[in-house]
C-alpha positions as CSV (number, residue, x, y, z in Angstrom):
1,X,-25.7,-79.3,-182.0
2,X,-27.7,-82.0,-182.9
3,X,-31.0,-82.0,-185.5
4,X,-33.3,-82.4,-182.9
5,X,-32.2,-79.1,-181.2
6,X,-31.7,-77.6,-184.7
7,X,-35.4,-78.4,-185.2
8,X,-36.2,-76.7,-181.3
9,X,-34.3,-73.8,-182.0
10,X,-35.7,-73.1,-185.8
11,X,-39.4,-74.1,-183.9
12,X,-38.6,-71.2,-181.3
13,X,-38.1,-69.3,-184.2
14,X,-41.1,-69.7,-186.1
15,X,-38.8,-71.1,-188.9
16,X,-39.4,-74.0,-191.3
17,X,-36.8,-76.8,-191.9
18,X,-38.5,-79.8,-193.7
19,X,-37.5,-83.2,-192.3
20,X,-35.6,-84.1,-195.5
21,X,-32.8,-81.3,-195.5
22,X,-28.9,-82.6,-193.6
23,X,-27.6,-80.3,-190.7
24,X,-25.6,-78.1,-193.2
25,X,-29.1,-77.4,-195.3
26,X,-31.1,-77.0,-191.4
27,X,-28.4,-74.4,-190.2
28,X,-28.0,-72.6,-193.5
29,X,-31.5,-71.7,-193.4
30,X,-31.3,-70.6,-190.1
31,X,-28.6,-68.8,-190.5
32,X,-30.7,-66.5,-193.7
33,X,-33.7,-66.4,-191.7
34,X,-31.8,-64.6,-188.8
35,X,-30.5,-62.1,-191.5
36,X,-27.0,-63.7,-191.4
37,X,-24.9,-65.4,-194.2
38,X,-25.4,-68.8,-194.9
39,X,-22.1,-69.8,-193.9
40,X,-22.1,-73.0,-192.2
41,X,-19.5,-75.4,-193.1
42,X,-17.8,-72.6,-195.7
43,X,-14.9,-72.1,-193.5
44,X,-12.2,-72.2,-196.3
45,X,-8.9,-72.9,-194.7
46,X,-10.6,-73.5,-190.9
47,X,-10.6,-69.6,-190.5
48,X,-13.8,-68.1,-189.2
49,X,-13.9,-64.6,-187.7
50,X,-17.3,-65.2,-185.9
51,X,-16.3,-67.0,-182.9
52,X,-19.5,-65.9,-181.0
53,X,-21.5,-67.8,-183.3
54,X,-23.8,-70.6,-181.7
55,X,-23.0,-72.9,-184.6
56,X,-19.0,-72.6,-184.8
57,X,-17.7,-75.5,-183.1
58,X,-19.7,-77.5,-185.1
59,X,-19.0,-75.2,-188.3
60,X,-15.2,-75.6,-187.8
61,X,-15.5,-79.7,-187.7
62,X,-17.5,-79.5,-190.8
63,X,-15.8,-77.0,-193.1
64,X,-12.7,-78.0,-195.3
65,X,-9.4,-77.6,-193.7
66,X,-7.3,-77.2,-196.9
């Protein structure tokens, strides 16, 4: 997903990301305001167990793979 349709989504959720945070800070906050974790990108190892999660292909790209 990119920041522009991070920025439509948070819009359609009457949620605030300021211009200056990176994709990992947009989604994060996101992500708390939804009542979830803040996960993004904390994959440890490539596992994640949320698979339904609108974010997770781009999560599993981003997150360390060791």
């Amino acid at each position: 997903m990119k920041m522009k349709e991070l920025r439509q989504l948070a819009k359609e959720k009457n949620i605030k990301i300021p211009v200056t945070l990176t994709k990992i800070e947009a989604v994060r906050i996101i992500q708390k305001a939804e009542g979830n974790f803040d996960c993004f990108a904390r994959a440890a190892g490539g596992y994640c167990d949320q698979g339904g999660c609108i974010f997770y292909d781009d999560c599993m790209a981003l997150s360390p793979q060791k």
